[in-house]
C-alpha positions as CSV (number, residue, x, y, z in Angstrom):
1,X,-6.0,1.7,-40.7
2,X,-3.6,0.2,-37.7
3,X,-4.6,-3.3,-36.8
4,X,-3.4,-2.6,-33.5
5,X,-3.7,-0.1,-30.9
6,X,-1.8,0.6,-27.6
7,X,-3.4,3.0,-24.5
8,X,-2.1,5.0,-21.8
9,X,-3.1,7.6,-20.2
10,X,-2.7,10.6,-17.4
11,X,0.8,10.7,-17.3
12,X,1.2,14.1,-16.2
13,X,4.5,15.8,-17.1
14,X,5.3,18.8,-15.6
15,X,4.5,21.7,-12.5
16,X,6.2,23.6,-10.5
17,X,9.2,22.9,-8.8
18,X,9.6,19.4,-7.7
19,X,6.5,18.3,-10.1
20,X,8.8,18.2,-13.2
21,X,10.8,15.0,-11.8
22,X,9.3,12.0,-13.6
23,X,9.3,8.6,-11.1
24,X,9.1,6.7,-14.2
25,X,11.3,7.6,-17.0
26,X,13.4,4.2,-17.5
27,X,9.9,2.9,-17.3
28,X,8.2,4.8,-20.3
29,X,11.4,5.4,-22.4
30,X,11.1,1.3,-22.4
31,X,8.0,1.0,-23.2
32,X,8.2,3.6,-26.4
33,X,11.7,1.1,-27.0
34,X,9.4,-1.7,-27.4
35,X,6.2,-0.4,-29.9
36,X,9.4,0.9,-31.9
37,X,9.6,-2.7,-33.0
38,X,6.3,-2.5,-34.4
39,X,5.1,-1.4,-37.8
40,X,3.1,1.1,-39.2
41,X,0.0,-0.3,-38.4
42,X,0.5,0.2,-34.7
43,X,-1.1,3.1,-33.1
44,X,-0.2,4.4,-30.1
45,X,-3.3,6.5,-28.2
46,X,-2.4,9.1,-25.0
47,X,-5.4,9.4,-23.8
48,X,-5.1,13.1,-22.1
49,X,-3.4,14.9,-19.3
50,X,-0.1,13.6,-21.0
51,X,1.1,17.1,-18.9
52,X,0.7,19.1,-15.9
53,X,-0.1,21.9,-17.2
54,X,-2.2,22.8,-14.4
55,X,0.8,22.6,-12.2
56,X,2.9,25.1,-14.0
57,X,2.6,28.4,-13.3
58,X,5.8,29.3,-13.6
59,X,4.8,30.2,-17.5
60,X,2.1,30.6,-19.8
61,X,1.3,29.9,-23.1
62,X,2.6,27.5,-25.3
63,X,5.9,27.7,-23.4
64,X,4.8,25.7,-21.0
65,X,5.7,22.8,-23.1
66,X,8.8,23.8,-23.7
67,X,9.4,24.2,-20.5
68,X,8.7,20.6,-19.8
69,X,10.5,19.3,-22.8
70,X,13.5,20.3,-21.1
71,X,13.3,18.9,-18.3
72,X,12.4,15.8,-20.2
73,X,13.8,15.7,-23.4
74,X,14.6,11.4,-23.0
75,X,11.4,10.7,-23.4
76,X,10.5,13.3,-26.3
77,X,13.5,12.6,-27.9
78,X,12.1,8.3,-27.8
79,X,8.7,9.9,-28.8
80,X,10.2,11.1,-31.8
81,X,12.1,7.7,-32.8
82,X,8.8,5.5,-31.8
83,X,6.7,8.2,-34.0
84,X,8.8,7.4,-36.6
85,X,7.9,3.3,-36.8
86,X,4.1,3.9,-35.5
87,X,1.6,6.7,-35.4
88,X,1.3,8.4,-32.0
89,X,-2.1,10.6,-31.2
90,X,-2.4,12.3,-28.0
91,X,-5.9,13.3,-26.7
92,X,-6.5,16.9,-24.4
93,X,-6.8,16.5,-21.1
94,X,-8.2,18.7,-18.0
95,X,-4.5,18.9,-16.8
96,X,-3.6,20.0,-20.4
97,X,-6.9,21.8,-21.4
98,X,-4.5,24.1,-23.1
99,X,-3.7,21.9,-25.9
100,X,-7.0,22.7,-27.4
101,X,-6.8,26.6,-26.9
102,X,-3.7,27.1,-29.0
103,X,-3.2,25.9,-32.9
104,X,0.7,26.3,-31.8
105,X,0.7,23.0,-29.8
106,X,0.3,20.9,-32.8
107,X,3.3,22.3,-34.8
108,X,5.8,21.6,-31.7
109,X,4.2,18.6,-30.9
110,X,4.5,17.3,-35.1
111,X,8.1,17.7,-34.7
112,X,8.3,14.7,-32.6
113,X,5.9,12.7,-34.6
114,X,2.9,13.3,-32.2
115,X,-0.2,13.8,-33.6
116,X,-2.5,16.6,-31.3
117,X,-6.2,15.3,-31.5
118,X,-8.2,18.0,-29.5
119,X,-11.4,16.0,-30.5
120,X,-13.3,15.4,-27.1
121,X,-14.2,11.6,-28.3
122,X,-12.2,9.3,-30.7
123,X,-13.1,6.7,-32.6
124,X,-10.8,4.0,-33.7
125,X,-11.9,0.6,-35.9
126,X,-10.8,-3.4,-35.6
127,X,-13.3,-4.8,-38.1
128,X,-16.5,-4.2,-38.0
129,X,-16.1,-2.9,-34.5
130,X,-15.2,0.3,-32.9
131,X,-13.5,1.5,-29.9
132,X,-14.8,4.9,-28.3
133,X,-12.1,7.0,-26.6
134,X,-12.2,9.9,-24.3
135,X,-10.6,11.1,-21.8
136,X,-13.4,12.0,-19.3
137,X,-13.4,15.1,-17.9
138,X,-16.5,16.4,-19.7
139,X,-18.7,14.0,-17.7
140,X,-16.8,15.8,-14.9
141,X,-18.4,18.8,-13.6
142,X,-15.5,20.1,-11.7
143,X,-13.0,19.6,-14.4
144,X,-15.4,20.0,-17.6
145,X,-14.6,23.4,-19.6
146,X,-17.6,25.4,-20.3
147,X,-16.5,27.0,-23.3
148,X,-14.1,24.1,-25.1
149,X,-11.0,25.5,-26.4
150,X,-11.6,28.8,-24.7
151,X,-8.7,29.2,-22.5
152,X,-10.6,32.1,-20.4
153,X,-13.4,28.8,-19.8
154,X,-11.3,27.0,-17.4
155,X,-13.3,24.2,-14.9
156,X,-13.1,25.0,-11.2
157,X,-10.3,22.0,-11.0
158,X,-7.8,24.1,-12.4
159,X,-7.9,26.7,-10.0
160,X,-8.0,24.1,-7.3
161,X,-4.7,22.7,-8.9
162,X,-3.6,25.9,-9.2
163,X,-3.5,26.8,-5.6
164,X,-3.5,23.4,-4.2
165,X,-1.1,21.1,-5.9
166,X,1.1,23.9,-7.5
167,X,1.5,25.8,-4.0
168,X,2.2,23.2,-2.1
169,X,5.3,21.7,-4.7
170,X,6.5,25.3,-4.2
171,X,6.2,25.5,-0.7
172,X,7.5,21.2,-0.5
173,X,11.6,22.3,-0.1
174,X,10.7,23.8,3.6
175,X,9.5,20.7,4.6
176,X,11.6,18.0,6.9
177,X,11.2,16.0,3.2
178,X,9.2,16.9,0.4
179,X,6.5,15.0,0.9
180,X,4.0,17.9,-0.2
181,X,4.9,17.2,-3.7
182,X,2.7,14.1,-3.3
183,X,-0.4,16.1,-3.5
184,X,-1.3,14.9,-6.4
185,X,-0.9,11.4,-5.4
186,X,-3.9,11.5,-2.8
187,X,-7.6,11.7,-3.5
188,X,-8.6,14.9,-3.1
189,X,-11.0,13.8,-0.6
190,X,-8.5,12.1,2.0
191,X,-6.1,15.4,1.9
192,X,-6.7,16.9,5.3
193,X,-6.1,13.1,6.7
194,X,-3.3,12.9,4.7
195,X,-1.8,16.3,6.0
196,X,-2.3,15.2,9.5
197,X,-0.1,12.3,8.7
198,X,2.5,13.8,7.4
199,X,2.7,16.4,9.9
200,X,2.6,13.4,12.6
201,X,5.5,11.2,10.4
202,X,7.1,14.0,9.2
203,X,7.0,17.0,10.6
204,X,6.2,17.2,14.4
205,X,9.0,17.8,16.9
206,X,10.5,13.9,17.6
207,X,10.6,14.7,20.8
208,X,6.7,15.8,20.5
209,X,6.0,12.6,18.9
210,X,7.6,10.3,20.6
211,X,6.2,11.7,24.0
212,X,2.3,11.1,22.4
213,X,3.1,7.6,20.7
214,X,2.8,5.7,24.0
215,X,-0.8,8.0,25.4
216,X,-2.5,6.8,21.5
217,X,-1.1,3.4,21.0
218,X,-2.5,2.4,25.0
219,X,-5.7,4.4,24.3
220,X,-7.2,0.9,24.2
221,X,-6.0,-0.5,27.3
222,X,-6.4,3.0,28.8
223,X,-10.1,3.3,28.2
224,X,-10.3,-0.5,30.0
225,X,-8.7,1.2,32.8
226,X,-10.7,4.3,32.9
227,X,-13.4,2.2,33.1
228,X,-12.5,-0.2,35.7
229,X,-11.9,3.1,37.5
230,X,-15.3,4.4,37.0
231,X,-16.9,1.2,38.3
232,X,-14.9,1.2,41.1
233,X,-15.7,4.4,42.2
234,X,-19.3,4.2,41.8
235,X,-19.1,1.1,43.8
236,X,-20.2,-1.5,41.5
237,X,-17.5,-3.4,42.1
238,X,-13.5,-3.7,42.0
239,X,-12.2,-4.7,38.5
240,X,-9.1,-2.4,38.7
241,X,-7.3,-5.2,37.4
242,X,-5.3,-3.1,34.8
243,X,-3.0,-0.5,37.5
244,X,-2.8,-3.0,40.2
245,X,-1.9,-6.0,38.1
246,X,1.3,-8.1,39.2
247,X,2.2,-8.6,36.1
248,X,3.1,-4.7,35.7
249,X,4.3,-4.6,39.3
250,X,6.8,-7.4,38.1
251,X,8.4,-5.3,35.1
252,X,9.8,-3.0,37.7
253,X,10.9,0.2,36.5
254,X,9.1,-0.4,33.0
255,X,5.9,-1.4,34.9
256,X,6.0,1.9,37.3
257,X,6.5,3.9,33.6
258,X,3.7,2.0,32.0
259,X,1.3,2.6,35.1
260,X,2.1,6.1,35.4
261,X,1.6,6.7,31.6
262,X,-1.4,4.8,32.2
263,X,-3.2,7.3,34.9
264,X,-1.7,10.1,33.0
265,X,-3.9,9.2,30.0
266,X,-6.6,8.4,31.9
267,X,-6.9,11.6,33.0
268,X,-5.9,13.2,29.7
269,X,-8.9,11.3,27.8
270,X,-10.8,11.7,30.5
271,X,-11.1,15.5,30.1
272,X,-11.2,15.1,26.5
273,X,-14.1,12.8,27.5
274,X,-16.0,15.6,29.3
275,X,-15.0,18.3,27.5
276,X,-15.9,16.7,24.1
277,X,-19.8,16.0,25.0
278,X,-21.0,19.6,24.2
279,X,-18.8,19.1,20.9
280,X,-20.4,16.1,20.0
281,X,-23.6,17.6,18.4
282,X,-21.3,20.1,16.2
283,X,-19.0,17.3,15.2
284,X,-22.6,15.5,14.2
285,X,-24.0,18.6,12.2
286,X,-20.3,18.9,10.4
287,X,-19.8,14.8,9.3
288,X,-23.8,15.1,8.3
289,X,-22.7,18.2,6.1
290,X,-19.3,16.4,4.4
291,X,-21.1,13.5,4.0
292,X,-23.8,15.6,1.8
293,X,-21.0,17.0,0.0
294,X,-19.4,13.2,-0.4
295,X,-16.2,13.9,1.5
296,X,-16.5,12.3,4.5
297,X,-15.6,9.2,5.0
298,X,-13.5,9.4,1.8
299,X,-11.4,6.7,3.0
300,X,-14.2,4.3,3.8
301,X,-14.6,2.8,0.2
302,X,-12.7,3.4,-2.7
303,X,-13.0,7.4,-3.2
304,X,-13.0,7.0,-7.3
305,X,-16.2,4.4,-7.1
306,X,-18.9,7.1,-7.4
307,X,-16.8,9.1,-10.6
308,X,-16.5,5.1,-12.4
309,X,-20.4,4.9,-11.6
310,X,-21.0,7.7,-13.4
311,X,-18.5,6.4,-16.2
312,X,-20.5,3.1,-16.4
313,X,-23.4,5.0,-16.8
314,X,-21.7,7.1,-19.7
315,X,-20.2,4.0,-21.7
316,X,-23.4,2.5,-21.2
317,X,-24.8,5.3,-23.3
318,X,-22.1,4.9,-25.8
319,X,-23.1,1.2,-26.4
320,X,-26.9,2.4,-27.0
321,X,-26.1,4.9,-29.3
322,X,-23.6,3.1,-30.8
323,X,-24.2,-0.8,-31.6
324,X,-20.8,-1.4,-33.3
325,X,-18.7,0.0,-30.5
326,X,-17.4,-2.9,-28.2
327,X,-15.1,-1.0,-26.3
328,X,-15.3,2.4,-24.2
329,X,-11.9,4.0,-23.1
330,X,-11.5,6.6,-20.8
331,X,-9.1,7.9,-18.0
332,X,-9.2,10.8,-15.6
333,X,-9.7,9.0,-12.2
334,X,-6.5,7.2,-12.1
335,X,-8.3,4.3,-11.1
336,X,-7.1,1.5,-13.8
337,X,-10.0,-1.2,-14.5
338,X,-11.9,-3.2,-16.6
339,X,-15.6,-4.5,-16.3
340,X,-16.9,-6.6,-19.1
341,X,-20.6,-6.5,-19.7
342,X,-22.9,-8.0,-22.3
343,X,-19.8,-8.8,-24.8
344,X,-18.5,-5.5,-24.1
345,X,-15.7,-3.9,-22.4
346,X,-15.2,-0.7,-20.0
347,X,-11.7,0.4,-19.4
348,X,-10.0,2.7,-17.0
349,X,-6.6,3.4,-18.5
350,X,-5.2,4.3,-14.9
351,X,-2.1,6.6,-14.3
352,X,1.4,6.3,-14.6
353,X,1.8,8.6,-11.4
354,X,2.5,7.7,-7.8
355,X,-0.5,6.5,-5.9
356,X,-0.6,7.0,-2.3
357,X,-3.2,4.4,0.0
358,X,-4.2,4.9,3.0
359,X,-4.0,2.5,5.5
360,X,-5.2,2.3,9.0
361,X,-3.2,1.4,11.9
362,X,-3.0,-1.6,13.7
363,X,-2.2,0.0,17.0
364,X,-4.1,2.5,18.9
365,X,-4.9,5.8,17.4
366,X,-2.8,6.9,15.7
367,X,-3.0,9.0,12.3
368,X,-3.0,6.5,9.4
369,X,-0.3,5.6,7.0
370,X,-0.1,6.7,3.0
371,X,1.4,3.3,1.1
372,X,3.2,4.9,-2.0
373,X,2.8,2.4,-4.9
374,X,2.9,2.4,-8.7
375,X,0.5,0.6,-10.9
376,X,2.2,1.6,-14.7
377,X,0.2,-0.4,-17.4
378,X,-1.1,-0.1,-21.0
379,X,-3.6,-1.4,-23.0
380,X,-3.1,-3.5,-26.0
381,X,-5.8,-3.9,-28.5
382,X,-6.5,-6.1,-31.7
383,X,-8.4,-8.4,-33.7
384,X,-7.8,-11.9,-33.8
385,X,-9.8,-14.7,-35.8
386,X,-13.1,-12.2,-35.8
387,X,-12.3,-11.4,-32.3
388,X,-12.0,-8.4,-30.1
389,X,-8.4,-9.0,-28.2
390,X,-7.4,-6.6,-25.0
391,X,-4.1,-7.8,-23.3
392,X,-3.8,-6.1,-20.3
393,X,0.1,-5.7,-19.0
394,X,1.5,-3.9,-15.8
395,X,5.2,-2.5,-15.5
396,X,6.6,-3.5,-12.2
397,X,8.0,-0.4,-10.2
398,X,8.8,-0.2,-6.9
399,X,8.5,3.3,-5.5
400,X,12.0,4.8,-3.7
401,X,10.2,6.4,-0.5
402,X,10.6,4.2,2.3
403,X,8.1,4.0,5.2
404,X,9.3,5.0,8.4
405,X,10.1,1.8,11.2
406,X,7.4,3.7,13.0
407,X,4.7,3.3,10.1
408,X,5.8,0.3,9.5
409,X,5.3,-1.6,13.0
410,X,1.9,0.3,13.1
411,X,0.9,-1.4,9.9
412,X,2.5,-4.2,10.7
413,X,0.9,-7.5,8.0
414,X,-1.3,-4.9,6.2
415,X,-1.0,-3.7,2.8
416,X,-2.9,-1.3,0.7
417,X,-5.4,-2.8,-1.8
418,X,-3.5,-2.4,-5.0
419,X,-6.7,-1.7,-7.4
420,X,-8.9,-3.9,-9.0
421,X,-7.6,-7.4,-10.6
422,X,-7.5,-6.9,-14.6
423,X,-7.4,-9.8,-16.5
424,X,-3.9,-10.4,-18.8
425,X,-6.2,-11.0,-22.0
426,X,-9.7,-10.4,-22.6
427,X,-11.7,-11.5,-25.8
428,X,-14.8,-10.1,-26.6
């Protein structure tokens, strides 16, 4: 029995297109570098959608595997030398449901010293205590399979990943940049915010752009002026302070711009104004609706905190049914954490994918900006003096996109919250 065990999880190889470049090769091929220095009583646990199967629909069948291996055969050919100091088990996934529809995938993956566990829940011992492992997507409703190991009993995400993420890598090379390959980077939730900013970064005519950035970022001062003018004119009295202001008559030229864009706008939003009244009550009727269906505001709170609810709720079970299990594993929301409670721990495993984070803008309004970041990590686990040891370590990575000057003056001193603190070691 290993004495130590190692976790990561959702590192989705593969998809169409685009999908099968890996941000973080160098990365992982280190990391399997470094448990080859171990010995045989090191286990190394994937802890599901280890591939994008999902994404791929380019082929079928055990293929698809093949199919990434090519693309990626680095890292297989380091799983095979790491496989041969420690043992290597990789859990099924909702991204990779097929691993547990076809005997096949345990053969091909043998050959690089990965043992295929379709098990739903492992079970792994340090003592006299246990850690429980799953991946999660069976206390997922849109990504649990009916029929387990049926591969006609696939969860409503996979058609959803079908059409969404899948299309839109395919249909990423027509774009100004591929930024559609991201998809799968955003909470599905904040996609149609997301879309409207790339489309406003990205995509929209500069000239287009750059003739709206002015009219959103003075909507402030514009609605001060709007109203000054409203009190004026209903003879309250004159605080037209904002047009007639010497300060603007001073800038000249600029001032005379400014002023005019100024009156422009105030005109523009105040037909938006008038016109958006008798919209109001369907705009009311639609946010009640989304909010029912827990999409709207997505980007309000964190969107993974109702799914880790309903993991607390699950490991929580675990420990009642269980009394020797300390520690409950899962993955599935990309959302890496750890909460400790009553001498035991709940981990999140995370994702070695791309995040992206929304952030608001400073300035006006303006369509928010998507921070890319990377949070790669694993879990280390082991007992020490009749302890329960988890060292928690992160792998910096600093993500090659680049934010536009634009998005970055309009999120100028703010930064996305980078996830939850973890603590380096934990002993339970």
């Amino acid at each position: 029995m290993p004495r130590e065990y190692y976790f990561v999880s959702d590192l989705h190889f593969g998809g169409d297109g685009s999908l099968q470049i890996c941000d973080f090769t160098e990365e992982f091929v280190g990391f399997l570098r470094q448990l080859a220095e171990r010995d045989g009583d090191t286990e190394l646990i994937i802890a599901g959608d280890t591939f994008g199967f999902w994404e791929l629909t380019t082929v079928q069948g055990t293929e698809q595997l093949d199919e990434i291996i090519k693309y990626h055969t680095v890292i297989f050919e380091q799983l095979r030398l790491t496989g041969e100091r420690i043992n290597i088990t990789m859990m099924v996934g909702n991204h990779d449901y097929d691993l547990a529809c076809y005997p096949e995938f345990a053969d091909k993956l043998k050959s690089y010293n990965i043992k295929l566990d379709t098990s739903l829940a492992l079970v792994r011992t340090l003592g006299d205590r246990k850690i429980w492992i799953e991946h999660g997507q069976q206390n997922d409703p849109y990504n649990a399979a009916t029929d387990y190991g049926n591969i006609h009993a696939q969860p409503a995400g996979f058609f959803i990943t079908e059409t969404l993420v899948a299309g839109a890598s395919k249909h990423s090379v027509f774009g100004a940049s591929d930024w559609l390959k991201d998809i799968r980077s955003v909470d599905v939730r904040q996609i149609p915010d997301w879309l409207v900013s790339n489309y406003f970064y990205n995509e929209m005519n500069l000239f287009l752009r750059w003739l709206l950035v002015p009219f959103l970022l003075l909507l402030t001062v514009t609605a001060l002026a709007l109203a000054a003018q409203l009190l004026e004119y209903v003879g309250v009295f004159d605080v037209n302070i904002l047009l007639e202001n010497p300060a603007i008559r001073w800038l000249g030229l600029f001032g005379d711009i400014l002023r005019w864009i100024l009156t422009a706008s105030m005109a523009v939003w105040f037909f938006i104004f008038a016109v958006s009244l008798p919209l109001y009550f369907v705009y009311r009727d639609i946010r009640r609706t989304l909010r029912r269906m827990q999409i709207y505001p997505a980007y309000k709170s964190a969107p993974t905190n109702e799914a880790n609810n309903n993991y607390l709720v699950r490991a929580r079970r675990v420990f009642a049914e269980n009394p020797a299990v300390c520690v409950y594993i899962f993955g599935h929301t990309h959302d890496a954490f750890l909460v400790e409670e009553n001498g035991r721990a709940i981990i999140n495993t995370g994702t070695w994918l791309k995040i992206l984070k929304r952030v608001s803008v400073r300035f006006g309004l303006l369509p928010a900006v998507y921070y890319p970041i990377f949070r790669l990590n694993y879990f280390r686990i082991y007992a020490k003096a009749e302890k329960i040891c988890i060292e928690y370590v992160e792998i910096p990575k600093v993500p090659k996109e680049k934010l536009t000057l634009l998005q970055r003056f309009l999120i100028l001193g703010r930064k996305p919250e980078l996830g939850k603190a973890i603590p380096g070691e934990t002993i339970l």
